[in-house]
N, C-alpha and C positions, 0 to 999 in steps of 0.2 A: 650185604651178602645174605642171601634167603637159604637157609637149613628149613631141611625136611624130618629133620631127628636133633636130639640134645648131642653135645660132647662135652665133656671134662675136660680141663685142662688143669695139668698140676703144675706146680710152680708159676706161679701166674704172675708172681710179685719180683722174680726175677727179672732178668736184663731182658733177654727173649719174648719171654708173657707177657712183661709192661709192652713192646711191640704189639703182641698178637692185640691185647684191648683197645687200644689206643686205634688201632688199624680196623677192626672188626667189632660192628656192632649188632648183637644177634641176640633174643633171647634164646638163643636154644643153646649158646656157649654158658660154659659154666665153668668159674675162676675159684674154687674154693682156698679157702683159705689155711695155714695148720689148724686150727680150731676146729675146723669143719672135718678135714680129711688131715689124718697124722698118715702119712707114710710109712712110720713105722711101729704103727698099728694096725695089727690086722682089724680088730673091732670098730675101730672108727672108720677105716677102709669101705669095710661093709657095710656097715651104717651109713655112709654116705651117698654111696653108690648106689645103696637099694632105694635109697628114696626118691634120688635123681633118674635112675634107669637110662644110662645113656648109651648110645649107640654103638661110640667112639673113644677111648679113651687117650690122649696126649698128653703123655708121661716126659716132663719138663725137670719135677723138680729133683734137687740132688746137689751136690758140692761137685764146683767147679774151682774158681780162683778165690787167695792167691793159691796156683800149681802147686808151692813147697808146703800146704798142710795135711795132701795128701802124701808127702813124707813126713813131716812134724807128726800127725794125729792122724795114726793108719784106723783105728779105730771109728772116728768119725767117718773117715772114706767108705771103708768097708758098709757100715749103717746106711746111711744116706744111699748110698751109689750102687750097693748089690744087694741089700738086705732089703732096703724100702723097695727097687724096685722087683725083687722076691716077691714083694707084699701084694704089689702091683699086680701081678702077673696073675698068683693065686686067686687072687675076689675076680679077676676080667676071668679066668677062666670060668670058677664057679657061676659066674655071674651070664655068661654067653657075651663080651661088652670085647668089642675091636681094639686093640694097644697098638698104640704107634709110639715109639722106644726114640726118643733123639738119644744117638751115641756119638763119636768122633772119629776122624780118620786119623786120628792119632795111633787107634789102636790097628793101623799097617808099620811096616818095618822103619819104612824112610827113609830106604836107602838108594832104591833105585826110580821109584813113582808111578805114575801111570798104574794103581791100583785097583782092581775090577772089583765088585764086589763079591767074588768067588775068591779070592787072591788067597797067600797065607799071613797069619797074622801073626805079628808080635809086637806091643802095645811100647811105646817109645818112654814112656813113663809110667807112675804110680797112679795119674789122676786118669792113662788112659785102660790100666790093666783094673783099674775101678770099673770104666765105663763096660769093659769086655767082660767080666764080673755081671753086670747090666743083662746084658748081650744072650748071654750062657742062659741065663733064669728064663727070657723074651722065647728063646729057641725053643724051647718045649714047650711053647702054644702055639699051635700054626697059625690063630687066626689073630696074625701080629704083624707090625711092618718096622721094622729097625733100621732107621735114617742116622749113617753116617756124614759129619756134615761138617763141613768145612767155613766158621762163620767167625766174624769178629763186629764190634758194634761200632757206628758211627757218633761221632769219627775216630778214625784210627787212633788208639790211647796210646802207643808207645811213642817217643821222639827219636826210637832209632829206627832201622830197618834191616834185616840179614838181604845183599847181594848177591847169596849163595846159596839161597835156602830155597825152594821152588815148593808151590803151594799153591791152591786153588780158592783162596777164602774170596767169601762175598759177604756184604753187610747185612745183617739181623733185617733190614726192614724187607729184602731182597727173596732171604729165607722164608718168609712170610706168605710171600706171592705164588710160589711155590709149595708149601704146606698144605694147603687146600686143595691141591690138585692131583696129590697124591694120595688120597686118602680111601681110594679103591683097592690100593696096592697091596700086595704081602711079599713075605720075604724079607730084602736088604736093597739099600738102594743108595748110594752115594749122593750126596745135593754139592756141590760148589760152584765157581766162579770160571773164569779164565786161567790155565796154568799158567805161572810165572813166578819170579819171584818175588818177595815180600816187601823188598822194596821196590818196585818196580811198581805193584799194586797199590802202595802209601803215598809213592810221592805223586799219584793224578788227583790225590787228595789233601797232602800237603807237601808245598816243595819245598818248607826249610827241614822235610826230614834228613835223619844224619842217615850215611850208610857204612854198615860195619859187616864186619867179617866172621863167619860163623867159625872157623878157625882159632877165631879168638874168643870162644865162649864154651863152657864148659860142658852146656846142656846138646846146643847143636851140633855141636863139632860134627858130631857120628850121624847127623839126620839131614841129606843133603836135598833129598826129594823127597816129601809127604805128598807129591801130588797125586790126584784120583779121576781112575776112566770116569767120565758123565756122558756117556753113551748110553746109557739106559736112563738116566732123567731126561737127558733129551729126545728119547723115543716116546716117553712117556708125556711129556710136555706137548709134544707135537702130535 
């Protein structure tokens, strides 16, 4: 891939970032490390960024799994998920540097699907009223792109699957292909898959998944469709 300018990339040692490297070889990418760039340092933020001067910024890193430590350790959520990228936001502004925000479509209702990215929001958990937290800070700089995104890694890690639960996920290496090509963009923009359900999308991947009943789980019960319009990545693709 030939870049005509540098970009950051945070989180890079993540699930996602190890993709991006792995997949992309450029020097104009730039994978810092905590050492190099703290998040939740403003000082080291700057320090980093002034030196690299990059064009782009993709803001990656932050506390995702396991889901229940953003209820265990609301404090570390908070840090990580809306204060680092606070930090974020702050230096790309001072700085004049483009943020592109990966968030989740967790933070729509769930109830009903088919989510624009205009829709209203109410975040389905603690790890997604984190990422909206995220979201809030991104919003007060226009020259930003907030990618709600619907991803999971290959291969599918769970052994069961919800046949009731409807969802648009596509795999990390999939997200990847797609990343690049929206980096024109501002605003918000939905990324996923094909809607369907979850297991439905598990088992083209593996067929001794189990299938279970969201009925029967405490978290889903209440979240029957997280699916999301991709009418606008596919305009944007095409």
């Amino acid at each position: 891939m030939k870049l005509n300018y540098k970009i950051v990339i945070t989180g890079g040692s993540g699930r996602f970032g190890s993709i991006l490297q792995k997949k992309y070889k450029s020097n104009k990418l730039y994978y810092p490390n905590k050492k190099q760039l703290n998040i939740l340092s403003i000082k080291s933020t700057e320090k980093y960024l002034k030196k690299i001067r990059p064009k782009i910024l993709i803001h990656l890193a932050g506390l995702s799994r396991p889901m229940k430590i953003h209820d265990s350790n609301i404090s570390k959520s908070i840090d990580l998920n809306i204060i680092g990228t606070a930090n974020i936001v702050k230096i790309c502004s001072k700085l004049k540097i483009k943020l592109i925000y990966f968030s989740t479509n967790y933070v729509y209702p769930g109830t009903k699907g088919n989510y624009k990215e205009n829709s209203s929001l109410l975040p389905i958990n603690n790890y997604a009223w984190s990422k909206l937290g995220g979201e809030a800070a991104v919003h007060l700089y226009k020259n930003s792109l907030i990618l709600r995104v619907c991803m999971t890694e290959w291969p599918f890690v769970h052994k069961e699957a919800f046949i009731d639960v409807k969802n648009n996920f596509i795999f990390h290496e999939e997200v990847a292909k797609i990343l690049f090509k929206t980096l024109h963009c501002r605003g918000i923009l939905n990324i996923g898959g094909k809607k369907q359900s979850i297991y439905s999308f598990a088992k083209k991947y593996n067929k001794k998944i189990i299938p279970i009943s969201r009925k029967n789980n405490y978290f889903f019960k209440s979240f029957p469709d997280l699916s999301i319009d991709l009418e606008k990545m596919k305009r944007i693709l095409n």
